[in-house]
PDB file as gemmi writes it, atoms N, CA and C in Angstrom:
CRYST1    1.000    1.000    1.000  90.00  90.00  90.00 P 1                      
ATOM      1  N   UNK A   1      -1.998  27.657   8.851  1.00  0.00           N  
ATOM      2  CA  UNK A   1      -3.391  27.315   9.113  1.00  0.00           C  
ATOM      3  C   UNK A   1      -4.330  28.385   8.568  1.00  0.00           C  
ATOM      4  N   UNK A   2      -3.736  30.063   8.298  1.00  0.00           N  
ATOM      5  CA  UNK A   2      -4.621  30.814   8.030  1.00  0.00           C  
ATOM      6  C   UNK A   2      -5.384  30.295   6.617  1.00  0.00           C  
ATOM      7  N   UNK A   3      -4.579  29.650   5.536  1.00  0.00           N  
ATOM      8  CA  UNK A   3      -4.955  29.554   4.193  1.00  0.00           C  
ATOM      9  C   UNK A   3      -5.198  27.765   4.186  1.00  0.00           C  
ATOM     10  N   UNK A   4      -5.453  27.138   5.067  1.00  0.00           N  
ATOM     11  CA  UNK A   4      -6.089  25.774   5.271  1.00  0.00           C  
ATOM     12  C   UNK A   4      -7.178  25.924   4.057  1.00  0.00           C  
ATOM     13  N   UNK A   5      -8.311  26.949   4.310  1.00  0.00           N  
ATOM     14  CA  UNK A   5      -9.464  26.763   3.737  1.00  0.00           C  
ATOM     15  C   UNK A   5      -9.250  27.000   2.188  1.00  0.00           C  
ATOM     16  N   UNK A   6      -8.338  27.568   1.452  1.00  0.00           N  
ATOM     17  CA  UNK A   6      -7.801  27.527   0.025  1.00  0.00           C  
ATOM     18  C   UNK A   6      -7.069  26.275   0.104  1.00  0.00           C  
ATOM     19  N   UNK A   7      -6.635  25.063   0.484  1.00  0.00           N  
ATOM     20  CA  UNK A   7      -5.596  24.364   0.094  1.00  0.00           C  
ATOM     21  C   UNK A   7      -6.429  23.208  -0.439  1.00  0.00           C  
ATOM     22  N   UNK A   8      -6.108  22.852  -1.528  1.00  0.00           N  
ATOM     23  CA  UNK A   8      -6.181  21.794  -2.310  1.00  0.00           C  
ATOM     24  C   UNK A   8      -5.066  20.762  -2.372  1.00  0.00           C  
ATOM     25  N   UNK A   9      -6.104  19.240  -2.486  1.00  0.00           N  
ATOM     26  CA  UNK A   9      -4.791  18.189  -2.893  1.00  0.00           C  
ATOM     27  C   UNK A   9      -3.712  18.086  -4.119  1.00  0.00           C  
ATOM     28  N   UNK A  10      -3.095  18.235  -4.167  1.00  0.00           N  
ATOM     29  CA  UNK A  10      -2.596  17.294  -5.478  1.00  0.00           C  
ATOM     30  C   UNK A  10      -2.855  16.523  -5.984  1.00  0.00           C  
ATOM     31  N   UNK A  11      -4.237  16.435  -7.281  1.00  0.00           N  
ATOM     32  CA  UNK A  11      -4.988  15.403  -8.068  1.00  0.00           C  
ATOM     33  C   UNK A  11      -3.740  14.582  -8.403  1.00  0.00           C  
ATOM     34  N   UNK A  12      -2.433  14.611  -8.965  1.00  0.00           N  
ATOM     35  CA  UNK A  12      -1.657  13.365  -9.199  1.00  0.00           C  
ATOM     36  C   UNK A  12      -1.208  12.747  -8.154  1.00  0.00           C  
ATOM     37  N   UNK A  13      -0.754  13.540  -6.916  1.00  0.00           N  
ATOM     38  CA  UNK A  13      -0.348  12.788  -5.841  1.00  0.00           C  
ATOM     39  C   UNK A  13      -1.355  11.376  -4.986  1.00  0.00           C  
ATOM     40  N   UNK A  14      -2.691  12.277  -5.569  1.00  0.00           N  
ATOM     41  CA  UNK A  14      -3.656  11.836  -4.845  1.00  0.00           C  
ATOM     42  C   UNK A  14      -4.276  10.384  -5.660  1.00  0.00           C  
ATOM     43  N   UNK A  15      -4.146  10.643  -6.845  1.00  0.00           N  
ATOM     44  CA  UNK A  15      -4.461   9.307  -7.631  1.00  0.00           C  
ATOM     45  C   UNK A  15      -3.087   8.234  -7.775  1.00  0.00           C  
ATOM     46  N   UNK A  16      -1.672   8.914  -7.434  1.00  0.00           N  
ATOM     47  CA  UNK A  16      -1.099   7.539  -6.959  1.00  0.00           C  
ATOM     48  C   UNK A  16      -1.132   7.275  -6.289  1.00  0.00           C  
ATOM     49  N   UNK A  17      -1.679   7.472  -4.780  1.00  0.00           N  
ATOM     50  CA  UNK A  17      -1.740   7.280  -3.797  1.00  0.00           C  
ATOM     51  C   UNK A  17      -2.990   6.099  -3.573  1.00  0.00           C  
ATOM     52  N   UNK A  18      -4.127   6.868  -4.192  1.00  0.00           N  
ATOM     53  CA  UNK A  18      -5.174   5.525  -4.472  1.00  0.00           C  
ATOM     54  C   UNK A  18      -4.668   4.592  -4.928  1.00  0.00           C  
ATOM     55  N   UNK A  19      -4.016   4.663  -6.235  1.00  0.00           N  
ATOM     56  CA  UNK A  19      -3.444   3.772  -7.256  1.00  0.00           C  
ATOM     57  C   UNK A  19      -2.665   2.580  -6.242  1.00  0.00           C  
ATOM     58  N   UNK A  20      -1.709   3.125  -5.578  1.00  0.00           N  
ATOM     59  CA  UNK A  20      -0.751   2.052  -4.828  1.00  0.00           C  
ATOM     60  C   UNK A  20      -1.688   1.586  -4.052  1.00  0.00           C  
ATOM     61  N   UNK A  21      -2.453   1.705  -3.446  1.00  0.00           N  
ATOM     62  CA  UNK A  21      -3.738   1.509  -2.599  1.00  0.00           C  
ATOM     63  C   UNK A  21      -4.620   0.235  -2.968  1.00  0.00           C  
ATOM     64  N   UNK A  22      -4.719   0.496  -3.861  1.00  0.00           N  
ATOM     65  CA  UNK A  22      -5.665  -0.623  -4.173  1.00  0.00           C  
ATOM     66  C   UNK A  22      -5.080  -1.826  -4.939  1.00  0.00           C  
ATOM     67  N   UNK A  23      -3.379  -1.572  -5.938  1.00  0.00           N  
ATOM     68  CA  UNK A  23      -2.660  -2.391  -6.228  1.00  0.00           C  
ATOM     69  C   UNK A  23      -1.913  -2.900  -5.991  1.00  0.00           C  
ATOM     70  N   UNK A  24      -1.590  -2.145  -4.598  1.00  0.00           N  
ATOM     71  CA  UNK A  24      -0.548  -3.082  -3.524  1.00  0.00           C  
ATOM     72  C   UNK A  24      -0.702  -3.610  -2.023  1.00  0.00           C  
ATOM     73  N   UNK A  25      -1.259  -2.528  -1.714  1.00  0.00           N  
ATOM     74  CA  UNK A  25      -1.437  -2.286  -0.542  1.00  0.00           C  
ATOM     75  C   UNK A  25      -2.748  -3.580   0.188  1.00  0.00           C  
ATOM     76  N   UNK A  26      -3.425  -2.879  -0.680  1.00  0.00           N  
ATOM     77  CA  UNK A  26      -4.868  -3.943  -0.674  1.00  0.00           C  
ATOM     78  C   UNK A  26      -4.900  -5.783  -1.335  1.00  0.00           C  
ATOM     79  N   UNK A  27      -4.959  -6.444  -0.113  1.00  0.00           N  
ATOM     80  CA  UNK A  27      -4.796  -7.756  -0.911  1.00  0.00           C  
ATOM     81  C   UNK A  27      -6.322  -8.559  -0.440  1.00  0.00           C  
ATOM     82  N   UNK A  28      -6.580  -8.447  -2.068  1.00  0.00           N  
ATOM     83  CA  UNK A  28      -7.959  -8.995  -2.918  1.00  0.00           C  
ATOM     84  C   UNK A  28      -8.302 -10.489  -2.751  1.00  0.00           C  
ATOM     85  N   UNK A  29      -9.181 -10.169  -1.645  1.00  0.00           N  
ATOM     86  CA  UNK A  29      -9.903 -11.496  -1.293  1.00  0.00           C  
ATOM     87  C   UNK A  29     -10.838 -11.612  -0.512  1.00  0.00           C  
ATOM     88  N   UNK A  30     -11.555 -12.977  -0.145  1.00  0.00           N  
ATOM     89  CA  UNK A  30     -12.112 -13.199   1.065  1.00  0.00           C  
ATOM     90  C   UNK A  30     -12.017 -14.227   2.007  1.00  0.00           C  
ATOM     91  N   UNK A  31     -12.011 -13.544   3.176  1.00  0.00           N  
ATOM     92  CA  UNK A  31     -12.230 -14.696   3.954  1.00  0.00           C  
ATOM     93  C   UNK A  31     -12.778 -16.111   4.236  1.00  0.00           C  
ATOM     94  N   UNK A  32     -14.276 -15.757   3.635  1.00  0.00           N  
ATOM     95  CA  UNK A  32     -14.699 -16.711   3.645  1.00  0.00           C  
ATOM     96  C   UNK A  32     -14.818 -17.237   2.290  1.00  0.00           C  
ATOM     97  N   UNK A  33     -13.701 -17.250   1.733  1.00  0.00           N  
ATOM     98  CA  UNK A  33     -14.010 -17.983   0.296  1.00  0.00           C  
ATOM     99  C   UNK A  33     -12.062 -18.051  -0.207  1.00  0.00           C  
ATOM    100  N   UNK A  34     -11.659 -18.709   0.743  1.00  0.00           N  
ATOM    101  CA  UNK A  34      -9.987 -18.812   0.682  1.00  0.00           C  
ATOM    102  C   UNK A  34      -9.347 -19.834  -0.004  1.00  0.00           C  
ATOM    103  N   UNK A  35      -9.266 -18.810  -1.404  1.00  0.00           N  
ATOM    104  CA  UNK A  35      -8.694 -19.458  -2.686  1.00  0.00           C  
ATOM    105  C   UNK A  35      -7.210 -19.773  -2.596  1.00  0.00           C  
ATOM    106  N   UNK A  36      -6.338 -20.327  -3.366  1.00  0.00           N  
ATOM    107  CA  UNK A  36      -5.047 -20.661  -3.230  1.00  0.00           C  
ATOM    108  C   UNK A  36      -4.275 -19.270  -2.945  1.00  0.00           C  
ATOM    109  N   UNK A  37      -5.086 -18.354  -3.938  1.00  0.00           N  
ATOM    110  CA  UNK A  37      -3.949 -17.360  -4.900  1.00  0.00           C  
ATOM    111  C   UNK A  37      -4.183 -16.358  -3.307  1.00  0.00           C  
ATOM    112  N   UNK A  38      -5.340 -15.926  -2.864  1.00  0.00           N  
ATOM    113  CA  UNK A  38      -5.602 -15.017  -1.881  1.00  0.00           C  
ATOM    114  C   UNK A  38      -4.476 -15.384  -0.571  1.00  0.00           C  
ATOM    115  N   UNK A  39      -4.588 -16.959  -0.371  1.00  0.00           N  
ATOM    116  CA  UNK A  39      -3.583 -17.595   0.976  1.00  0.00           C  
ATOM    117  C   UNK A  39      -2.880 -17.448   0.797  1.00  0.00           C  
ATOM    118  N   UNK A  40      -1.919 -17.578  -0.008  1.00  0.00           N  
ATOM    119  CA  UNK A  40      -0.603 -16.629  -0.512  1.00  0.00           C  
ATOM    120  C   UNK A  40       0.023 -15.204  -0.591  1.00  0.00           C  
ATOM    121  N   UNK A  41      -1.391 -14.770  -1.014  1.00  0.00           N  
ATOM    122  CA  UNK A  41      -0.705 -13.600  -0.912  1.00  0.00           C  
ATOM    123  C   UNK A  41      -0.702 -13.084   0.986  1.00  0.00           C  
ATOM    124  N   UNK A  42      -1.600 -13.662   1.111  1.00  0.00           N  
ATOM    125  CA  UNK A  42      -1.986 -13.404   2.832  1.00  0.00           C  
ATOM    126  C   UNK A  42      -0.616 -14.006   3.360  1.00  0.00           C  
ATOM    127  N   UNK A  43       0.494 -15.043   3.049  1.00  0.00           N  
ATOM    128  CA  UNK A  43       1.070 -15.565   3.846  1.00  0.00           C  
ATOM    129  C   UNK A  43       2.087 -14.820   3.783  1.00  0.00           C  
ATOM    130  N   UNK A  44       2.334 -14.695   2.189  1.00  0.00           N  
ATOM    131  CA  UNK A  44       3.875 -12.780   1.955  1.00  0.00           C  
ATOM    132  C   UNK A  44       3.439 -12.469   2.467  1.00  0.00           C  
ATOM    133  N   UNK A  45       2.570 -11.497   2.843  1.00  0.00           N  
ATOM    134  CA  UNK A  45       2.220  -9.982   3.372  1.00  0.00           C  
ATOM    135  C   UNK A  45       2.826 -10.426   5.054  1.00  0.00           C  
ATOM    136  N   UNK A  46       2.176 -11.572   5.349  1.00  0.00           N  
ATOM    137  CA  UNK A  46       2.545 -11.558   7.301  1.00  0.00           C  
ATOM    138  C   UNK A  46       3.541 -12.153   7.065  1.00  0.00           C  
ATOM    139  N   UNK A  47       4.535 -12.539   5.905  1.00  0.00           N  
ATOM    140  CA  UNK A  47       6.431 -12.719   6.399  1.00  0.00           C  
ATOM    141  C   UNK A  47       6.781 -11.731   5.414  1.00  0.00           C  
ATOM    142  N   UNK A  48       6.353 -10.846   5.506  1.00  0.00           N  
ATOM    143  CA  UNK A  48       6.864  -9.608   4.564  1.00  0.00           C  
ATOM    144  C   UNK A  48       8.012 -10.069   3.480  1.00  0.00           C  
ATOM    145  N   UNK A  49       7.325 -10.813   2.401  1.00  0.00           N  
ATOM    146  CA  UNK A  49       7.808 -11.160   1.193  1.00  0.00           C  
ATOM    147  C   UNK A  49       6.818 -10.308  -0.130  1.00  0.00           C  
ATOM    148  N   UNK A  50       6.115  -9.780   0.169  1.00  0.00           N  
ATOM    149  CA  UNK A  50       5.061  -9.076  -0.817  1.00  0.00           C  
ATOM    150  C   UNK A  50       5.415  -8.229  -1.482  1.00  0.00           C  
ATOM    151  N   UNK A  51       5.330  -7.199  -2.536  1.00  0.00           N  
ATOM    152  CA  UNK A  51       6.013  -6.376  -3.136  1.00  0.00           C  
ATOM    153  C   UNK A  51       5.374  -5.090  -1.714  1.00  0.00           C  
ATOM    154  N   UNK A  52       4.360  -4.358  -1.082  1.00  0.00           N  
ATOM    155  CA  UNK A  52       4.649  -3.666   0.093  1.00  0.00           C  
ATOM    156  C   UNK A  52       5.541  -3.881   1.039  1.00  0.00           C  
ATOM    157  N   UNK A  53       6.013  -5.150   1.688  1.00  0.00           N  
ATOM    158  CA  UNK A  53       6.621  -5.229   2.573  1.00  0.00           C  
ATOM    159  C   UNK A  53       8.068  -4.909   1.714  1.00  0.00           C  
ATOM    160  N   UNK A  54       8.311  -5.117   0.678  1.00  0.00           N  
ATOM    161  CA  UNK A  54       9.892  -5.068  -0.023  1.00  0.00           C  
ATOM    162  C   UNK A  54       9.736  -3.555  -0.242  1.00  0.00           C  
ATOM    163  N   UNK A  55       8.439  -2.749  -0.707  1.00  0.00           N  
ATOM    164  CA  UNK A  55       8.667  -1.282  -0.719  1.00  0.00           C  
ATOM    165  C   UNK A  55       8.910  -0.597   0.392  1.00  0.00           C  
ATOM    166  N   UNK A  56       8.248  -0.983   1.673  1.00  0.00           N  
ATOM    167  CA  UNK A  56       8.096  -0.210   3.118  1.00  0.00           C  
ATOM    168  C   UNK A  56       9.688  -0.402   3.631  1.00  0.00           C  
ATOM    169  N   UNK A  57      10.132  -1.661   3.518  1.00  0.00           N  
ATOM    170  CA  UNK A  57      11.859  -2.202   3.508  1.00  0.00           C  
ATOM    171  C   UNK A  57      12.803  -0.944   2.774  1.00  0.00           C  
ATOM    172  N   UNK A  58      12.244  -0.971   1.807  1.00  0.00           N  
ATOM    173  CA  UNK A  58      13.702  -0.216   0.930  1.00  0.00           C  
ATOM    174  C   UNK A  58      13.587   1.807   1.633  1.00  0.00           C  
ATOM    175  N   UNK A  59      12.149   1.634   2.047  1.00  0.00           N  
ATOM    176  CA  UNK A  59      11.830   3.043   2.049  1.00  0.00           C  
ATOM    177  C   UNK A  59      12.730   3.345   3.324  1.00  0.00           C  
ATOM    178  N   UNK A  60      12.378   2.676   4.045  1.00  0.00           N  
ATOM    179  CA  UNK A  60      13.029   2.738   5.623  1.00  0.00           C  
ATOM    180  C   UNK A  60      14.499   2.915   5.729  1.00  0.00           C  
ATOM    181  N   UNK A  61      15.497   2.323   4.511  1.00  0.00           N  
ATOM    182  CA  UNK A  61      16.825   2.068   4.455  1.00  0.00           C  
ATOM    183  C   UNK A  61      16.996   4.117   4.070  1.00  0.00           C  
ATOM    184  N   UNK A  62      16.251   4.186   2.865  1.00  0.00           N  
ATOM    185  CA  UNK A  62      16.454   5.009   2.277  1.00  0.00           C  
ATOM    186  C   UNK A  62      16.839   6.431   3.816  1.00  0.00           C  
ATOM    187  N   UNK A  63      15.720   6.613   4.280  1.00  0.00           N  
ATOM    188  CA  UNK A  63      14.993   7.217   5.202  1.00  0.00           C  
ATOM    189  C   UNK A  63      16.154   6.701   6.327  1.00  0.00           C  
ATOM    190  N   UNK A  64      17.522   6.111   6.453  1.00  0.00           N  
ATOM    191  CA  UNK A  64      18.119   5.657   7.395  1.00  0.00           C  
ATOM    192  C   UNK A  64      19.903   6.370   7.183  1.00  0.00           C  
ATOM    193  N   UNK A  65      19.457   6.448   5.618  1.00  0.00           N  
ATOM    194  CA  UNK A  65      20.963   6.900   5.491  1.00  0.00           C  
ATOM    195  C   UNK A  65      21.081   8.506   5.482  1.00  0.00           C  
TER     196      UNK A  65                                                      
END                                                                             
């Protein structure tokens, strides 16, 4: 904690982190304007068929053995 105030992010860690963020994580739509492609992806994500739910899956196995 003494050197908190020197610590910087990791600019690459930090831009894949956005990166997965907004290309996976985040599913692009609206509510009130519920196109085919958006209901779909809304329906993977809550039966975890989505490419996050298959990453958060494999991570967990990993993280098991």
């Amino acid at each position: 904690m003494q050197t908190v105030d020197e610590w910087q992010p990791d600019k690459t860690v930090k831009d894949m982190f956005l990166r997965y963020v907004f290309n996976v994580f985040l599913l692009h739509g609206r509510f009130d304007d519920l196109n085919p492609d958006f209901v779909k992806k809304l329906t993977d994500r809550l039966n975890d068929r989505d490419l996050h739910s298959t990453l958060v899956r494999e991570h967990a196995l990993r993280q098991s053995r």
